[in-house]
N, C-alpha and C positions, 0 to 999 in steps of 0.2 A: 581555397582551391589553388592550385598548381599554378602559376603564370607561365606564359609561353613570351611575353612580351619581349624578353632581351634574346630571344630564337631568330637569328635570318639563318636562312635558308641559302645554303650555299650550292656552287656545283663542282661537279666530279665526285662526290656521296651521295650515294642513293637518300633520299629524303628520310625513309621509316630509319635509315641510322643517324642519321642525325638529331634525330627525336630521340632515341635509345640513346644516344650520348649527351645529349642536354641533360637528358633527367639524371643520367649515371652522374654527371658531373654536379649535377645540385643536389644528388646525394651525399655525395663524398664533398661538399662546401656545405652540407647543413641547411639548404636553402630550401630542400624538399626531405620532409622528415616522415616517419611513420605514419599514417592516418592522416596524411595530407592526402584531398578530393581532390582527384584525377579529372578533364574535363572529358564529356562522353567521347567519341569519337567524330563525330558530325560536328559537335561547336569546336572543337579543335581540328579537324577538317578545315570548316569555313574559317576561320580564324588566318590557319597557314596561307588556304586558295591549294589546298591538295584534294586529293582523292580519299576520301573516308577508309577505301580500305588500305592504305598508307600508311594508316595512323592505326587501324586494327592490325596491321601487322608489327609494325613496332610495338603496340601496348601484349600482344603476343610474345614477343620476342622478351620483352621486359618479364611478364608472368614466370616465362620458362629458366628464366634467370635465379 
């Protein structure tokens, strides 16, 4: 599964992009690879201390990508 662990949450970036660029960025380092388990929306919700649809919007944005 995906770690979210080396993710703070900064400000002046909306949250869902900064989700969209963590993962872009452990794309592009190898860190998150194909067929890597995504965590649902809710435990990576609770996890951040965001709003579930936050993180459905970002995992949205990611799809359309």
């Amino acid at each position: 599964m995906v770690s979210f662990a080396a993710l703070t949450l900064g400000e002046g970036v909306p949250i869902y992009l900064q989700i969209v660029r963590y993962l872009r960025s452990g794309i592009a380092a190898g860190t998150v690879r194909d067929g890597d388990e995504m965590p649902s929306r809710r435990v990576l919700s609770a996890r951040l201390g965001v709003n579930p649809n936050t993180v459905q919007k970002a995992y949205r944005i990611l799809e359309e990508m």
